[in-house]
C-alpha positions, -999 to +999 in steps of 0.1 A: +000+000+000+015+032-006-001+070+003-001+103-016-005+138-006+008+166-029-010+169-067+033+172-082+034+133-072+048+118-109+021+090-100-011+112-092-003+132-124-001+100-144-039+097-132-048+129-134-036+124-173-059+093-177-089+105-157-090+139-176-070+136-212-083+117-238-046+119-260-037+105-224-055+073-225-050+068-264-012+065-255-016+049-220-045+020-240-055+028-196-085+044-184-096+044-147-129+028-139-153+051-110-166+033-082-176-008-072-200-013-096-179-011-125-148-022-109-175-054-104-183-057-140-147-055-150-133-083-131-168-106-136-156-096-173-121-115-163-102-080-171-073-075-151-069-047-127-036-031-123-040-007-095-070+005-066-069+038-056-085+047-027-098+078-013-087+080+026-121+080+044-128+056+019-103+026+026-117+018+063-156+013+049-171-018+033-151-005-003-120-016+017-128-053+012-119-053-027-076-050-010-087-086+002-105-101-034-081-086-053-049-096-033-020-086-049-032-052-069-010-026-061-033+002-037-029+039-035-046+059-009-052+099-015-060+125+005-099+129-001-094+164-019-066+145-041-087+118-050-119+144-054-097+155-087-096+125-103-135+123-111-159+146-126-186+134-099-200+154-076-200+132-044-172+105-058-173+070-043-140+069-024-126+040-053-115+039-085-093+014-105-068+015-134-072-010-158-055-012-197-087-009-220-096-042-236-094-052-272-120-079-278-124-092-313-156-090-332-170-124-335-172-130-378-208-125-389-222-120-353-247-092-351-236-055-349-244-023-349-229+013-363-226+043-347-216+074-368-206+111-351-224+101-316-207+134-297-227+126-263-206+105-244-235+099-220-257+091-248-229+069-258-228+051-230-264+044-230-263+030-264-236+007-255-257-004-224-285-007-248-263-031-273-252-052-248-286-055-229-298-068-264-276-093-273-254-074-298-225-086-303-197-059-316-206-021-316-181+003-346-178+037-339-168+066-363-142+087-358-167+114-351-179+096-320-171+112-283-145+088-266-153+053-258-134+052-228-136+081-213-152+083-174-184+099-186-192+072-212-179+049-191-200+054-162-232+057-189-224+022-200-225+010-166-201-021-176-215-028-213-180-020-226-172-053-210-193-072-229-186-062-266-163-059-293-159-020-292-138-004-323-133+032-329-125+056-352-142+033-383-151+037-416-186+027-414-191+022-452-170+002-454-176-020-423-217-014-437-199-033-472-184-058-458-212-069-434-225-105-445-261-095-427-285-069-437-281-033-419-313-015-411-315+020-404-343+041-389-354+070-413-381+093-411-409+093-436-392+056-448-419+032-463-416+003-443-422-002-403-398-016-377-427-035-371-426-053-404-389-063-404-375-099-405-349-093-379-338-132-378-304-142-386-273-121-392-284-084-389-272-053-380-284-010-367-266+018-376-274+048-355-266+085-364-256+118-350-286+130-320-290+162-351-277+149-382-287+119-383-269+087-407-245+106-433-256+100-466-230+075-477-241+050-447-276+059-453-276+041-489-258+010-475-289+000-454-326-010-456-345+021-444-373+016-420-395+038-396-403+035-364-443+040-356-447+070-332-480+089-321-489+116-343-469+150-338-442+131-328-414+132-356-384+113-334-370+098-305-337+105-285-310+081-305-305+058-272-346+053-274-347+047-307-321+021-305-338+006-273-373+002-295-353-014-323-328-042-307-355-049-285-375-058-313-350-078-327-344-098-294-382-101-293-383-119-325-349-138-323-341-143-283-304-132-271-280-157-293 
């Protein structure tokens, strides 16, 4: 166990760096996870932790039991105020933990879905939590996407970025051309309903910008559909809309 107490320590600005700097984490491949629960989904996800860092009024509490389960990770205890600067949250939980971020393959011809210039991270998050509640199996970003791995999306995927192949910074026409499956796509005013769709089998969602919507070029590579709404309605929040349509998909198919 080892204590910090000034904010020049080479080691707290090392996770200063990952908890606030995106460049950071790129050339780290770390990020710190915020708090038990998903420190929990993490290791239940068999990825390794390489350091606990405790807040001080923290490490005496029931948090102090992961030293024991995880015997052998190296701990740091901060001052409260230090550790206070090492997540955006208001009331922080007293625990966070550094792990290298994971590089799962996409399993070949497994069902995915496409998300082009999502700039929300907490909408991000939640369509991640969405995928992974759904069954999906590999989730490609553009490069127009907010960070993957950054706290905010992190904490909005409340460990679904455990449980998928995650890639960034795609080209989604192309992934869209080589994709065995059909992609669908929700557009407004399209002909055909979600409702109508033959989701079985290999398929896929892509899922555009909150304002923008799907760029033109990804637009043409999928089968358009609509999703039925209540009149004077014209659209749902992207994370709804992608809620309505992979539940319908696992409604027709199961979780494979």
């Amino acid at each position: 166990m080892k204590s910090i107490s000034s904010r020049d320590n080479p080691l707290y600005r090392e996770l200063r760096a990952l908890a606030m700097d995106r460049r950071a984490r790129r050339e780290a491949g770390r990020t710190l996870l915020d708090g038990p629960h998903l420190l929990e989904a993490a290791v239940q996800a068999d990825i390794p932790v390489e350091r606990l860092v405790y807040a001080e009024s923290a490490l005496a509490g029931e948090l102090g039991a992961w030293q024991q389960r995880l015997a052998g990770v190296p701990v740091l205890v901060l001052p409260d105020r230090l550790l206070a600067g090492l997540t955006p949250v208001d009331t922080p939980t007293g625990l966070l933990a550094q792990i290298a971020i994971p590089r799962q393959e996409p399993v070949p011809g497994g069902c995915i879905v496409l998300l082009e210039n999502i700039q929300d991270p907490g909408n991000l998050g939640a369509l991640l939590r969405v995928s992974a509640a759904a069954g999906m199996r590999a989730v490609h970003l553009s490069s127009g996407c907010a960070e993957v791995w950054s706290p905010k999306c992190l904490r909005g995927g409340q460990g679904a970025h455990f449980r998928l192949a995650i890639r960034e910074g795609q080209d989604l026409t192309a992934v869209a051309r080589d994709f065995p499956g059909t992609l669908h796509a929700a557009v407004l005013g399209a002909g055909d309903s979600l409702w109508t769709l033959d989701l079985r089998g290999c398929v896929g969602f892509a899922f555009g910008n909150e304002g923008a919507g799907l760029s033109e070029a990804l637009r043409q590579a999928c089968r358009p559909f609509s999703i039925p709404m209540a009149a004077g309605v014209e659209s749902l929040n992207v994370a709804a809309a992608a809620a309505v349509c992979l539940f319908e998909r696992l409604r027709q198919t199961g979780i494979d």
